[in-house]
C-alpha positions as CSV (number, residue, x, y, z in Angstrom):
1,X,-77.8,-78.7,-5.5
2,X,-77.6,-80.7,-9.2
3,X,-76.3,-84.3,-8.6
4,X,-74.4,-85.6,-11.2
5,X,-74.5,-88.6,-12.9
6,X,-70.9,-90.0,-13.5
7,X,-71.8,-93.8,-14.8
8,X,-68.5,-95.5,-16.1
9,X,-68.3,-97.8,-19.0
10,X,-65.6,-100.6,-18.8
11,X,-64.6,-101.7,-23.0
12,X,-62.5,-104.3,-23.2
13,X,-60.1,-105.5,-26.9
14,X,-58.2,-108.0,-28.4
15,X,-57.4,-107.9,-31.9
16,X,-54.8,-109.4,-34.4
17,X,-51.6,-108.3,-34.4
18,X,-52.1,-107.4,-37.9
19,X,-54.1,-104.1,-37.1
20,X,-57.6,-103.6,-37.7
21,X,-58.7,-103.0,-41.0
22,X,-59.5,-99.2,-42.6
23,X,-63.8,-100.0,-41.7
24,X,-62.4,-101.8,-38.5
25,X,-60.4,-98.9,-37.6
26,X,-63.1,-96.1,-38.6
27,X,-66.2,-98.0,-36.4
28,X,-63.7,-98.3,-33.5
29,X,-63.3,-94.5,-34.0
30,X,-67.0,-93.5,-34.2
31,X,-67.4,-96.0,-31.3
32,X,-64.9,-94.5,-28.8
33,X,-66.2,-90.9,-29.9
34,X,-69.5,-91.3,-28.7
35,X,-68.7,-92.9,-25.6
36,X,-66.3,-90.0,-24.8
37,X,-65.6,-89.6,-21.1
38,X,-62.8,-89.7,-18.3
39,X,-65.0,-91.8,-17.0
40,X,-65.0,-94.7,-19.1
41,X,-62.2,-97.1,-18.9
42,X,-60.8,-99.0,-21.9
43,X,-59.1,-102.9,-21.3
44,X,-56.5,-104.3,-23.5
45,X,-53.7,-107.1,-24.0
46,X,-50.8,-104.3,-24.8
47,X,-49.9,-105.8,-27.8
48,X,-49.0,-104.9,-31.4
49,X,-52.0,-104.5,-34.2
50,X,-55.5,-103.8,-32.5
51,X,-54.9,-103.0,-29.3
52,X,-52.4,-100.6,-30.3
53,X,-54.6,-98.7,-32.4
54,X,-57.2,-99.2,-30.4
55,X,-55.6,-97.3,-27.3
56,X,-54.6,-94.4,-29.4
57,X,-58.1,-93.6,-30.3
58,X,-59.2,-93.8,-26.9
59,X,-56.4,-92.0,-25.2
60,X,-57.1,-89.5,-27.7
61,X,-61.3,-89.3,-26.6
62,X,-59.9,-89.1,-22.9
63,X,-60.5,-92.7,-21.9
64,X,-59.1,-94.2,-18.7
65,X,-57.0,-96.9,-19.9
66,X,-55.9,-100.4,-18.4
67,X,-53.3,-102.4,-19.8
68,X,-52.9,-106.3,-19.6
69,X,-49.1,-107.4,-20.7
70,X,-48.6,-110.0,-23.0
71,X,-46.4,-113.1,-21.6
72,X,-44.4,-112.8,-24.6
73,X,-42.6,-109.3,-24.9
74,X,-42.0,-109.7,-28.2
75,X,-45.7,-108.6,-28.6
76,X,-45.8,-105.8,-26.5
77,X,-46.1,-102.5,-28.0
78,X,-45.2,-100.8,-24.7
79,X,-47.1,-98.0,-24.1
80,X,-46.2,-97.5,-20.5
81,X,-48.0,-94.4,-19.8
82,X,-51.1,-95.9,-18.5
């Protein structure tokens, strides 16, 4: 019988509001692609900018994701999916 290995990876982000910027957004990318895996588990504030963009690549890599409200709700970007 093969045992296998299922090791999880916990990434957490918090970014401006403003967005990451084109080589912010494009190392995030490669980032999350290598680390691919329903396994891993992505943590963010829910807010506009970064975290936004950040969630979208790893939903799209098949991250478990986590999210962590902002106070203000003016600043959440409401992705209520997770």
């Amino acid at each position: 019988m093969q045992v296998q290995d299922y090791r999880t990876m916990i990434i957490g982000i918090t970014g401006t509001e403003k967005g990451m910027t084109l080589a912010q957004y494009n190392s995030a990318y490669d980032l999350i692609r290598k680390l691919s895996s329903d396994h891993n588990i992505l943590h963010h504030g829910d807010c506009l900018g970064a975290d936004a963009e950040f969630h979208v690549i790893a939903e799209e890599f098949g991250f478990r994701i986590h999210i962590h409200p902002p106070l203000n709700s003016s600043f959440h970007f409401g992705k209520l999916s997770c």
